[in-house]
N, C-alpha and C positions, 0 to 999 in steps of 0.2 A: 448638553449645551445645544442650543436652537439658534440655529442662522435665519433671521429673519427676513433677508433679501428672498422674497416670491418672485420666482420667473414665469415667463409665459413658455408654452409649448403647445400651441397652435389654440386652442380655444380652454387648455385647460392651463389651470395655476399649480405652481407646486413649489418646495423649501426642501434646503437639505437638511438634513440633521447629522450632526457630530457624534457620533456614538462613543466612541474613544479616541481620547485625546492622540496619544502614541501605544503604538503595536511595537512588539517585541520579538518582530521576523530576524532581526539580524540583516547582516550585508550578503548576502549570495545570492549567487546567478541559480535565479528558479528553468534558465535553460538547460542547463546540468541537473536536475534533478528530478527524483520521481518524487510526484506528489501526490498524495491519498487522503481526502477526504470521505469521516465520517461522514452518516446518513444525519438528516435535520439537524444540520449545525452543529455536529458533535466536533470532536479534534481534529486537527491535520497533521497527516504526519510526510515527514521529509528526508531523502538521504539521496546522495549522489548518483548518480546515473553513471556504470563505469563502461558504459560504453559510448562517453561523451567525452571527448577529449577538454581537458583541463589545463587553464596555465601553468608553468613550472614553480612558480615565485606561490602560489597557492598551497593551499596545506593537504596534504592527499590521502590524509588519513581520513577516510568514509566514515560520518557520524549521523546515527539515525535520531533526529530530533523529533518531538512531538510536541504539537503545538496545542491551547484551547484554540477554540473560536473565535477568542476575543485576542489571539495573538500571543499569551502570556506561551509562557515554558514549560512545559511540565515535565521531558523527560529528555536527555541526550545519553543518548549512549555508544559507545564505537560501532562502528559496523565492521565486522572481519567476513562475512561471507559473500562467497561470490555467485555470479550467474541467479542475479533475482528479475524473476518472471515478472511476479505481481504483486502487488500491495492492496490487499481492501480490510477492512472494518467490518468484525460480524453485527449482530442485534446487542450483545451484552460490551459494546464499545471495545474488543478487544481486537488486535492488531493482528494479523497475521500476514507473513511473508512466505512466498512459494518460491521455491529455485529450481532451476532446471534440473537439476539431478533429483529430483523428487521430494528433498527437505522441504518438511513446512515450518516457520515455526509461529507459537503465539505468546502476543508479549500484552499484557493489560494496559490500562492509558500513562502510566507511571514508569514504562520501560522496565518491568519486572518480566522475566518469563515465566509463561507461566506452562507453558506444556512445547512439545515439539512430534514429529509425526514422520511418517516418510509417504507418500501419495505411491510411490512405485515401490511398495515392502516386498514384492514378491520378486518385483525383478534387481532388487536393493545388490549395490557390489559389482553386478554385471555389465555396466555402462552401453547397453543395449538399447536404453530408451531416454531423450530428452526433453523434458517438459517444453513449452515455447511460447505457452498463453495461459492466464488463467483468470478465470472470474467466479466472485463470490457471491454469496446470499447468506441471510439472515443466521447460519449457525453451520453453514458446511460452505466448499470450495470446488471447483470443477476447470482440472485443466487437461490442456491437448496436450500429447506428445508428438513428437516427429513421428510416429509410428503411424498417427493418423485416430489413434485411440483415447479416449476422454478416459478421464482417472478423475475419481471424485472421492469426497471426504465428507459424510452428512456427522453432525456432532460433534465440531471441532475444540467444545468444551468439559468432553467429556475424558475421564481417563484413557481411554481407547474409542477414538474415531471409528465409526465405520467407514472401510474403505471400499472403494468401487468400481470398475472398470467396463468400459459398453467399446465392442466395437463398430467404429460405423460403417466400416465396409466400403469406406475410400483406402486407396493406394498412397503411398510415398511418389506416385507418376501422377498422380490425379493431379 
């Protein structure tokens, strides 16, 4: 649909365009929530921030939605895990969540999972080290831990990631 009212904006003309009629975000407060969007236009995906206080009268049960681009729905599913770092999107549109305990997991755009990982295998059990940030790239993951160490995962669609660890040679004082 084409809105044909052209406005000005200083010497140049321009129109909106209607793209979709109605989006099928739902009612919630995207201030509560962690949002991730895919790379060009791909999906977005949604689920609550639990360290966002919530009203009581609200439903508190964390549900990871995934959205197209154009708003439609494509996947809801509960969220039961806690302490989630990051949310990003690799090259093959699949979803991955990192937590601070070292959990990675990856779910495809349909809320299937499709594999799971641990970024700290070596120090898995010992609660010695907690993830705190993470960011991703095309087909692996790279997060800090309070240790002050990056842990990384190149091949996150593969039966077995390769896993990786650099120290930087900052302190927990630095």
């Amino acid at each position: 649909m084409i809105n044909t009212d052209w406005q000005s904006l200083g010497d140049v003309q321009y129109r909106k365009w209607v793209v979709y009629d109605e989006m099928e975000w739902g009612d919630f407060d995207l201030d509560s929530c962690i949002i991730c969007g895919a790379p060009y236009g791909g999906p977005l995906a949604v689920v609550r921030d639990e360290k966002k206080l919530v009203e009581a009268e609200k439903d508190l049960t964390p549900t990871l939605r995934i959205f197209s681009s154009s708003g439609r729905l494509l996947a809801e599913i509960p969220w039961e895990h806690k302490g989630l770092v990051g949310l990003g999107w690799s090259d093959q549109e699949a979803l991955i969540a990192v937590f601070s305990d070292g959990g990675a997991l990856v779910h495809d755009l349909h809320g299937r999972l499709l594999s799971s990982f641990n970024l700290l295998q070596d120090l898995a059990g010992l609660d010695l080290v907690a993830l705190v940030e993470a960011r991703f790239w095309g087909d692996g993951v790279a997060a800090l831990g309070d240790d002050q160490q990056v842990y990384a995962a190149a091949g996150v669609h593969a039966r077995f990631p390769r896993l990786y660890s650099v120290a930087t040679g900052l302190t927990r004082e630095a």
